[in-house]
C-alpha positions as CSV (number, residue, x, y, z in Angstrom):
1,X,0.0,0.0,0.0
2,X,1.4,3.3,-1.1
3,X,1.4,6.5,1.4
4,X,-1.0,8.1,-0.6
5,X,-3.7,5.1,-0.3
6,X,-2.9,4.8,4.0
7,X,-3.6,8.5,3.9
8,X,-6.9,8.2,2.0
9,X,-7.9,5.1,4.2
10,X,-7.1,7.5,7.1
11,X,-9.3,10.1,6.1
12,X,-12.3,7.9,4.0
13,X,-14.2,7.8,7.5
14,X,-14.7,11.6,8.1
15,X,-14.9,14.9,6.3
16,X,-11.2,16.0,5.3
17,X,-9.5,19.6,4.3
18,X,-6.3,19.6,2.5
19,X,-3.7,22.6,2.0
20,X,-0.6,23.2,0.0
21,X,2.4,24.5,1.2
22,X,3.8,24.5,5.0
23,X,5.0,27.4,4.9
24,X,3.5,30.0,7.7
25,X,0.4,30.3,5.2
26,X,-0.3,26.9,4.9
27,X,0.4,26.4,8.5
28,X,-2.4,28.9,9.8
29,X,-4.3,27.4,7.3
30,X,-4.3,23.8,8.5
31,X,-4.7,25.2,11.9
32,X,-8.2,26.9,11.2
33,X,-9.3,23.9,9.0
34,X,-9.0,21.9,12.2
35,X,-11.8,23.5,13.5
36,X,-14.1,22.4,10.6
37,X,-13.3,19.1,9.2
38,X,-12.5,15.9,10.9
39,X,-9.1,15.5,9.4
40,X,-6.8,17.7,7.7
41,X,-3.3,17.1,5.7
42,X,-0.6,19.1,4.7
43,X,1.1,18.4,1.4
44,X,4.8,20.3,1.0
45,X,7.0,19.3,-1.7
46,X,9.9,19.9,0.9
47,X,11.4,16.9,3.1
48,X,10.5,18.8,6.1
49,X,12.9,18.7,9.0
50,X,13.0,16.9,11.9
51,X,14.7,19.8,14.1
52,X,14.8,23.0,14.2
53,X,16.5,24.3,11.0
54,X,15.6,26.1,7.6
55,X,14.2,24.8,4.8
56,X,15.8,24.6,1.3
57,X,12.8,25.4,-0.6
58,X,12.3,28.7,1.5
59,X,15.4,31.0,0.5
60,X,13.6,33.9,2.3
61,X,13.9,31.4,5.9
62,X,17.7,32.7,6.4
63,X,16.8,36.6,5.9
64,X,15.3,39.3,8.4
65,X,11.4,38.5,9.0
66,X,9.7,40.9,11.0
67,X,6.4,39.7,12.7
68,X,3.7,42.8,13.0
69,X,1.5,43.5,16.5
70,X,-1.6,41.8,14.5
71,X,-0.1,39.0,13.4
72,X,1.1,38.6,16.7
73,X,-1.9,38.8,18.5
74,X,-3.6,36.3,15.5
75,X,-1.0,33.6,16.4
76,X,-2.0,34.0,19.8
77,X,-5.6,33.9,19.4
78,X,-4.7,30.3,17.3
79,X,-2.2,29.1,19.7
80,X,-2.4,30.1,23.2
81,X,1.1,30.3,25.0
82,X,3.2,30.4,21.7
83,X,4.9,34.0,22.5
84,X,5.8,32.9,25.9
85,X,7.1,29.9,23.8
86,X,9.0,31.4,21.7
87,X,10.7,33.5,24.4
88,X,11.5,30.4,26.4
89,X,13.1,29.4,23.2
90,X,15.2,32.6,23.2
91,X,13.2,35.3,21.0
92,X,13.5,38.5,22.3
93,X,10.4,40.8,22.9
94,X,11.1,43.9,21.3
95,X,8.9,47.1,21.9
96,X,8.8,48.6,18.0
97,X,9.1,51.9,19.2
98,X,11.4,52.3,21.9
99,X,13.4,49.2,21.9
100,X,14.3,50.7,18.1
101,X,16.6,52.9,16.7
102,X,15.2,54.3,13.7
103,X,17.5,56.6,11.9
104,X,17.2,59.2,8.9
105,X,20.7,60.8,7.8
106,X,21.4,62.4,11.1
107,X,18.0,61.9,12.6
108,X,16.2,59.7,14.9
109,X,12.7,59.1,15.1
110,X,10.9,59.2,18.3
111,X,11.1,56.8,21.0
112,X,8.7,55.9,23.6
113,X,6.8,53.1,25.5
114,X,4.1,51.8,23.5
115,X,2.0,48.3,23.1
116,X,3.7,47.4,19.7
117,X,6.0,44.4,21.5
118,X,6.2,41.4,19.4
119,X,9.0,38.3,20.4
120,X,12.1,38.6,17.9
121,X,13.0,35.9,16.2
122,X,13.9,33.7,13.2
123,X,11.5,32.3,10.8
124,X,13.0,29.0,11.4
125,X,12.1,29.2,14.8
126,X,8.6,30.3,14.5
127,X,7.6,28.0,11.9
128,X,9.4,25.3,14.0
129,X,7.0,26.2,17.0
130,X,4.2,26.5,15.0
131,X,4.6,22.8,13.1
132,X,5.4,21.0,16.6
133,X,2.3,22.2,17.9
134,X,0.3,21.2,15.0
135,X,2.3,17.9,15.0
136,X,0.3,17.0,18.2
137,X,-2.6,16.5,17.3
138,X,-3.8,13.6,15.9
139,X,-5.9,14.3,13.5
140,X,-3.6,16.0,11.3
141,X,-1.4,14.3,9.4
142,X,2.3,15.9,7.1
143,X,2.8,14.6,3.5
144,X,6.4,15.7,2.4
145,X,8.4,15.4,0.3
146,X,5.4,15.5,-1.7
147,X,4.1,17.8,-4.8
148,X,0.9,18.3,-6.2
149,X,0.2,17.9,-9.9
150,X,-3.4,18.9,-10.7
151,X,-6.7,19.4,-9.0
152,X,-9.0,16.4,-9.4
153,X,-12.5,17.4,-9.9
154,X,-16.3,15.9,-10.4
155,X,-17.6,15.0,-14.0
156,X,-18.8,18.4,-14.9
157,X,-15.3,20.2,-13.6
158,X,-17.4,22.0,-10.9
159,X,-16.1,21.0,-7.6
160,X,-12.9,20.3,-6.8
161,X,-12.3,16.8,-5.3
162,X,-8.8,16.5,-4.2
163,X,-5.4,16.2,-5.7
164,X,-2.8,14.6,-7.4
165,X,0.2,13.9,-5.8
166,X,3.9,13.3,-6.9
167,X,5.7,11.3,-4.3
168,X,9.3,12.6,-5.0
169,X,11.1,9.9,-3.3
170,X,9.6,7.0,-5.7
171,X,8.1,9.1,-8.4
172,X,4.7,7.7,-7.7
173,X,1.9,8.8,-8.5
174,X,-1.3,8.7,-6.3
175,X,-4.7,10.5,-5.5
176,X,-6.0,12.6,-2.2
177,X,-9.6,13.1,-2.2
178,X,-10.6,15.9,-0.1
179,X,-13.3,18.1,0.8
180,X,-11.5,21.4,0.4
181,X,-8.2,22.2,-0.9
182,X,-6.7,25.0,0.1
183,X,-3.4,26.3,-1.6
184,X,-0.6,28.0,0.4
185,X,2.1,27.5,-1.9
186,X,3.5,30.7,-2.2
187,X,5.0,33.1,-4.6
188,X,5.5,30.1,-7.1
189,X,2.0,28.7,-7.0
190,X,0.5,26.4,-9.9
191,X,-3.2,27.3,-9.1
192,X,-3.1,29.7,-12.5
193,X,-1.8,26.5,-14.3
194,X,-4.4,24.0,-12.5
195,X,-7.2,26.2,-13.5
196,X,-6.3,26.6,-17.1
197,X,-6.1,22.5,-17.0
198,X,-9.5,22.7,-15.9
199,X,-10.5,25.2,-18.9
200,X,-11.1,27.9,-16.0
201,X,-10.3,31.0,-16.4
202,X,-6.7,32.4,-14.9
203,X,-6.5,35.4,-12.7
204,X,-5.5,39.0,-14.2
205,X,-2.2,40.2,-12.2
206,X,-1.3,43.5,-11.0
207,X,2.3,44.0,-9.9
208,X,4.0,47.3,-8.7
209,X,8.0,46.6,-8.7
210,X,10.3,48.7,-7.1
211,X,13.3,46.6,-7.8
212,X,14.4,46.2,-4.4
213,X,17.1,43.3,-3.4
214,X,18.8,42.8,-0.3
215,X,21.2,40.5,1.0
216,X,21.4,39.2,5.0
217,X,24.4,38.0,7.1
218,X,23.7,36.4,10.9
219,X,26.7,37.6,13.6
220,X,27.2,36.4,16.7
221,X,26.1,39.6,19.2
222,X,28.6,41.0,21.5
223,X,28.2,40.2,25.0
224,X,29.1,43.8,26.3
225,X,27.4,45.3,23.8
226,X,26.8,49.8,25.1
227,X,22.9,50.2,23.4
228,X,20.2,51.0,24.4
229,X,18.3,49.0,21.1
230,X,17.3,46.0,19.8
231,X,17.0,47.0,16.2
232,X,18.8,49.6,14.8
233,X,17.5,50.9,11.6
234,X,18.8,52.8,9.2
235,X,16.1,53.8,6.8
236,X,16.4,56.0,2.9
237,X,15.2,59.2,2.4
238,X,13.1,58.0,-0.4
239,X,13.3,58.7,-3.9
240,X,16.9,60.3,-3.4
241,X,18.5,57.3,-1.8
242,X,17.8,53.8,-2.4
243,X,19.6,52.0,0.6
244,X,18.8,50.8,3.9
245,X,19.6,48.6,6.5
246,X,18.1,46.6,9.9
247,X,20.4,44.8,12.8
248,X,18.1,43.0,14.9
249,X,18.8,40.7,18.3
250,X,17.9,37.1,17.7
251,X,17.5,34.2,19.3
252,X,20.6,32.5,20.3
253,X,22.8,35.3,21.1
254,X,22.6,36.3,17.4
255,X,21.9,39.6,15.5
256,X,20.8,39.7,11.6
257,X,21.8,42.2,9.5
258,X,19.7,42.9,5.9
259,X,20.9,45.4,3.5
260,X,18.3,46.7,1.1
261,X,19.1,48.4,-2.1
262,X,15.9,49.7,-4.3
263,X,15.5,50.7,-7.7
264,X,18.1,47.7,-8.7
265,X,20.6,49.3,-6.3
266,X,21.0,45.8,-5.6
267,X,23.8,45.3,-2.1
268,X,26.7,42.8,-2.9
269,X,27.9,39.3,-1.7
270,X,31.2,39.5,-1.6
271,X,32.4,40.4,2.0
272,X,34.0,43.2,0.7
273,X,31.4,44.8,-0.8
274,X,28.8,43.9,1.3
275,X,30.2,45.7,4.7
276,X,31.1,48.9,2.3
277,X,27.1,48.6,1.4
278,X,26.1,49.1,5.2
279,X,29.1,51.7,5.2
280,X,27.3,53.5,2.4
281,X,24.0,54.0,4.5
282,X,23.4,57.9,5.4
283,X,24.1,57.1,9.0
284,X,27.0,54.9,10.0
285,X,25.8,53.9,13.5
286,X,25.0,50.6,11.6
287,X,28.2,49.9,9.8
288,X,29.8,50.7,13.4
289,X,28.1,48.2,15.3
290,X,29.0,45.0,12.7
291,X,32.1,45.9,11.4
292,X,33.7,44.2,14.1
293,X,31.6,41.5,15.3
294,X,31.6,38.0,14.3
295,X,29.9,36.2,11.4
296,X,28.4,32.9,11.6
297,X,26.7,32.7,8.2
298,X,27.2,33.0,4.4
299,X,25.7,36.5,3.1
300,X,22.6,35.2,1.6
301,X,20.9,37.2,-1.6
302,X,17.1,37.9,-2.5
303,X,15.5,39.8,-5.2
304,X,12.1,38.3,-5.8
305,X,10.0,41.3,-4.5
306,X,7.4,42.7,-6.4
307,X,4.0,43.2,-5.2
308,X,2.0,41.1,-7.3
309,X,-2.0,40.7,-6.6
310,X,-3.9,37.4,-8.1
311,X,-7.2,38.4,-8.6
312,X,-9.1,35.4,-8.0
313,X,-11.8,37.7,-6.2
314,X,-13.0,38.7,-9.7
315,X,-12.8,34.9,-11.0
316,X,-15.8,31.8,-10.9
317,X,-14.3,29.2,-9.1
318,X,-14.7,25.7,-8.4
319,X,-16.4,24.9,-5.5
320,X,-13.9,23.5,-2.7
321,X,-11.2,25.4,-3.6
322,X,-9.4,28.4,-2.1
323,X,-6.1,30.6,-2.6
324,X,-4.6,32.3,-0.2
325,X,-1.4,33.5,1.4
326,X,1.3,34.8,-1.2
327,X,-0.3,32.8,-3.7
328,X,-2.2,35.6,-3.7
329,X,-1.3,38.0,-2.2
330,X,2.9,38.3,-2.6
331,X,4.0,41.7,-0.7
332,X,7.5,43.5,-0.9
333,X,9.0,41.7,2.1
334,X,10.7,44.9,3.0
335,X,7.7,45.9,5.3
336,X,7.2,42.9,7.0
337,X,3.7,42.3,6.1
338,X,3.6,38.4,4.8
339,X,3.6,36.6,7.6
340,X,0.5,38.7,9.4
341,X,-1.2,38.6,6.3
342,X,-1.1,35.0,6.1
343,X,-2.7,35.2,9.5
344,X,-5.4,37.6,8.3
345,X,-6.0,35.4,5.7
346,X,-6.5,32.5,7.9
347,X,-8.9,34.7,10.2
348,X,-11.0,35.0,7.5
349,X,-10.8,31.4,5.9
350,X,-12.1,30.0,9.4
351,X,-15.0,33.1,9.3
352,X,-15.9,32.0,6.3
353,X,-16.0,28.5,7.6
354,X,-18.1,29.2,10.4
355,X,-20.8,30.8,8.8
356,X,-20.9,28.5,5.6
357,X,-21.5,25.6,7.9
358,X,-24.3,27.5,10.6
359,X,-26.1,28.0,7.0
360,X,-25.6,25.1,5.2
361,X,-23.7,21.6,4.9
362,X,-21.3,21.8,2.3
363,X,-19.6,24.7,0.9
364,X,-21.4,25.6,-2.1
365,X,-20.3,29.2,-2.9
366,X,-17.7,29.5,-0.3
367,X,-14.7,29.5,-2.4
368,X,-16.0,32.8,-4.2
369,X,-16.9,34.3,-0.9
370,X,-13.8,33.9,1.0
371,X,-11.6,35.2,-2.2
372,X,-13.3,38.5,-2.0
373,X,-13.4,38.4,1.3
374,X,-9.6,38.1,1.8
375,X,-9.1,40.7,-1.0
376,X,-11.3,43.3,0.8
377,X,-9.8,42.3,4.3
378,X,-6.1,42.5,2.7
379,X,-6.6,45.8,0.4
380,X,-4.8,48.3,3.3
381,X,-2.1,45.9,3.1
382,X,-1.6,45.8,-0.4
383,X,-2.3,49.5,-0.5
384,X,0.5,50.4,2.1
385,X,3.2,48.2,0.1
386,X,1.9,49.5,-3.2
387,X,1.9,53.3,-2.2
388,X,5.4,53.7,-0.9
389,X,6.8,51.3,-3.8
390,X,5.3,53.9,-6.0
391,X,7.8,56.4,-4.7
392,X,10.4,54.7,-7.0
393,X,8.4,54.2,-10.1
394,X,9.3,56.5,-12.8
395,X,6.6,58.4,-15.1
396,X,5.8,56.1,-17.3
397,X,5.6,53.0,-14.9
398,X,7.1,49.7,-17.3
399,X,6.7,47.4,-14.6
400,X,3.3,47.4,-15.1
401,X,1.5,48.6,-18.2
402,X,3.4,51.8,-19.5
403,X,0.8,53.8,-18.7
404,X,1.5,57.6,-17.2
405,X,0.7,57.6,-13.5
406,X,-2.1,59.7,-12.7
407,X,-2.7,62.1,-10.4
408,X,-3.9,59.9,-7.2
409,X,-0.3,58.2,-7.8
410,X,1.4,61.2,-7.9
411,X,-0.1,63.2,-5.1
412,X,0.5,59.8,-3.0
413,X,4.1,60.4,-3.8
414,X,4.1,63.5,-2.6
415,X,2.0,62.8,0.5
416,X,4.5,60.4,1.7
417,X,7.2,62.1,1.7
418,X,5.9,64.8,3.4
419,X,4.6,61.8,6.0
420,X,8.5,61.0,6.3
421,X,9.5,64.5,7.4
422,X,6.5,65.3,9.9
423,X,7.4,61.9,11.5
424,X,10.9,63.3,12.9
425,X,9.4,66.0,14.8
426,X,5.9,64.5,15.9
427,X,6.0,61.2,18.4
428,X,2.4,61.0,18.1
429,X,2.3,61.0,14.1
430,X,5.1,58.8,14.4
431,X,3.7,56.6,16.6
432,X,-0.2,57.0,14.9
433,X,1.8,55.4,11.5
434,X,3.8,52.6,13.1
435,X,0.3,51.1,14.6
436,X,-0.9,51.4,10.6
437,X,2.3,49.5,10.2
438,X,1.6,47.2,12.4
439,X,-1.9,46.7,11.4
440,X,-3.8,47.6,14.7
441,X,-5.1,50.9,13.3
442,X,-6.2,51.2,9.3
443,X,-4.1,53.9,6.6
444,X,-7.5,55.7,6.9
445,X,-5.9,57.0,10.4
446,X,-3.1,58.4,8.3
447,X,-5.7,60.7,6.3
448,X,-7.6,61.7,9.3
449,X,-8.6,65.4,9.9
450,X,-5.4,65.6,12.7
451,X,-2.5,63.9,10.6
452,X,-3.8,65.8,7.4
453,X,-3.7,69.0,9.1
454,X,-0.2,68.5,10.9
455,X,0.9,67.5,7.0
456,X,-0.7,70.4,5.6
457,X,0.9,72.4,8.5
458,X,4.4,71.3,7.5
459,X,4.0,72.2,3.8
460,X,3.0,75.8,4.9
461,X,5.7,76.4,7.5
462,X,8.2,75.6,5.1
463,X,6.9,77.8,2.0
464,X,6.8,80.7,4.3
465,X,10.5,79.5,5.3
466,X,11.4,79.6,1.4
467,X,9.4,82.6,1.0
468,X,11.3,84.6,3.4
């Protein structure tokens, strides 16, 4: 008997949800389906490990991942105890505001006590956490090592009814029926492709690319180390300079350093080149603190970054199938916004669960309800990415469709940067945005009569400066 047929055998007994990808998408995802269906499975092309450790088919695991106040609070709402977890493990709780240095040229933003404290720490760690907790439980099972190869579906090609699966080891095939499937595959997802197969339509795209790469290095921290910070960042005065930087405290007595480089300024990977990058930054506080310490890693390299948005909301699906995660939503990792809205996403998959099945019981029309639901819950997201990538598109945009920019893109230009200068001087605008970072307050709060007027404010005081 092949693992394919012991898993259907295990699951022919009782209703059954299958996801895609175990990445921090797939993940959530499996962990809200377990509140619906009697069994659920995992399918991840990776041999997953069996210790803590990244993964090779996630290049991003070994770079900076920053894990915002709602996500935070989403993973704790899903599993109680995993922050106190993951400090016991060594993550550091880091208040965003006054635990970090944020730094402009010769400026600092403000600093003060606030309720933006999230734990610090790798994304090996917290998907480690997260899959040992879902490993527990009994009626969830792990296929790796393990790709899927097409959606199965009914006669008419209405309903999706499971998946074919690739065993990579033998190069068997096999078949997983299932109730729903749900992909969290990432960035390179084959839904587009399955659909096509199934003479569905595929979603249109929009992408906004600032052409941002970065490469990371892990050091080990010093152990008399004279700061008062756990990051230190040193940001670009956007569109005029395309570099940054972020040195955070890990786990393990470790820090991380990413360089960024936008508009193709792309940071080297030679050692060299790489520490004269961080020297480069308009403040050197950065370059001072790792020029001496020790590294422990390679200097790893990413530049897969666009924002690109799958519009299945506007599609017909099959019944029993969903999208989510950066599948469909793939985000500039720069702002830290994937793994929260992988959380989001799986809020609103295990909403849309809950009220398909007080209603009804089976999930007729849920697959088009929860992809417009996700894309209305996830537009501030996309929005916020989209908005200060635009900063670096030129006037005729060729990342997306040549066409000018119109006025809504350029005033949103300007906007911004007049954002970035009031927030040197005002803690409470400063502090009003980093909660829209973090996704506890909506960008509407950064339109709002009071920030609007301290903008407006701004723009005056300094044409009467220029005037005099």
């Amino acid at each position: 008997m092949s693992k394919f047929e012991k898993r259907q055998q295990a699951v022919s007994n009782g209703s059954h949800g299958l996801v895609i990808g175990s990445g921090i998408a797939g993940l959530l995802a499996a962990r809200v389906l377990l509140n619906h269906f009697a069994f659920v499975t995992v399918v991840e092309r990776d041999s997953l490990p069996g210790k803590l450790g990244a993964r090779s088919g996630v290049p991003q695991t070994v770079h900076s991942h920053g894990l915002l106040k709602r996500g935070n609070n989403i993973l704790e709402q899903l599993f109680p105890g995993l922050e106190a977890e993951l400090v016991g493990a060594g993550a550091i709780l880091t208040d965003q505001i006054s635990d970090t240095l944020t730094l402009i040229q010769g400026d600092a933003f403000p600093r003060c006590a606030s309720d933006l404290i999230v734990p610090s720490c790798s994304r090996s760690l917290l998907e480690w956490s997260i899959r040992s907790r879902l490993l527990k439980c009994d009626r969830l099972q792990f296929l790796d090592a393990t790709q899927v190869k097409k959606l199965l579906t009914d006669e008419t090609k209405s309903r999706i009814t499971g998946v074919q699966l690739l065993d990579r080891d033998t190069l068997q095939l096999g078949e997983l029926t299932a109730d729903l499937v749900v992909d969290a595959s990432g960035r390179q997802s084959h839904a587009p492709k399955w659909l096509e197969e199934l003479s569905y339509p595929t979603p249109a795209e929009t992408k906004v690319n600032a052409f941002l790469g970065y490469t990371t290095r892990w050091y080990d921290r010093p152990q008399h180390l004279d700061a008062d910070w756990k990051t230190l960042l040193v940001m670009s005065k956007s569109p005029r300079e395309s570099r940054s930087g972020v040195l955070a405290a890990m786990e393990g007595n470790r820090w991380v350093l990413s360089l960024y480089g936008f508009n193709r300024d792309y940071p080297p990977t030679d050692e060299e080149g790489f520490l004269e990058f961080a020297r480069s930054l308009s403040n050197l506080a950065l370059y001072k603190a790792v020029k001496d310490a020790k590294p422990v890693s390679p200097i790893y390299s990413f530049r897969n970054t666009e924002n690109r948005l799958r519009h299945y909301e506007k599609l017909k699906l099959p019944e029993g199938f969903a999208v989510m995660g950066d599948a469909v939503f793939a985000l500039n990792p720069f702002y830290g916004q994937g793994m929260t809205t992988a959380a989001i996403g799986a809020i609103e998959l295990d909403r849309c669960l809950d009220r398909q099945f007080r209603s009804r019981t089976d999930l007729t029309g849920l697959s088009d309800r929860f992809q417009q639901q996700l894309a209305q819950s996830l537009q501030a997201a996309w929005m916020m990415a989209t908005n200060r990538d635009r900063v670096w598109l030129s006037p005729v945009d060729a990342t997306t469709t040549g066409k000018k920019l119109n006025w809504i893109d350029r005033l949103s230009k300007q906007y911004w940067q007049e954002v970035e200068a009031l927030l040197k001087s005002s803690p409470e605008s400063y502090r009003s945005l980093m909660e829209i970072r973090h996704m506890v307050k909506t960008p509407t709060a950064m339109f709002n009569l009071k920030f609007a007027s301290n903008v407006a404010k701004q723009v005056w005081n300094r044409k009467i400066a220029n005037y005099k």
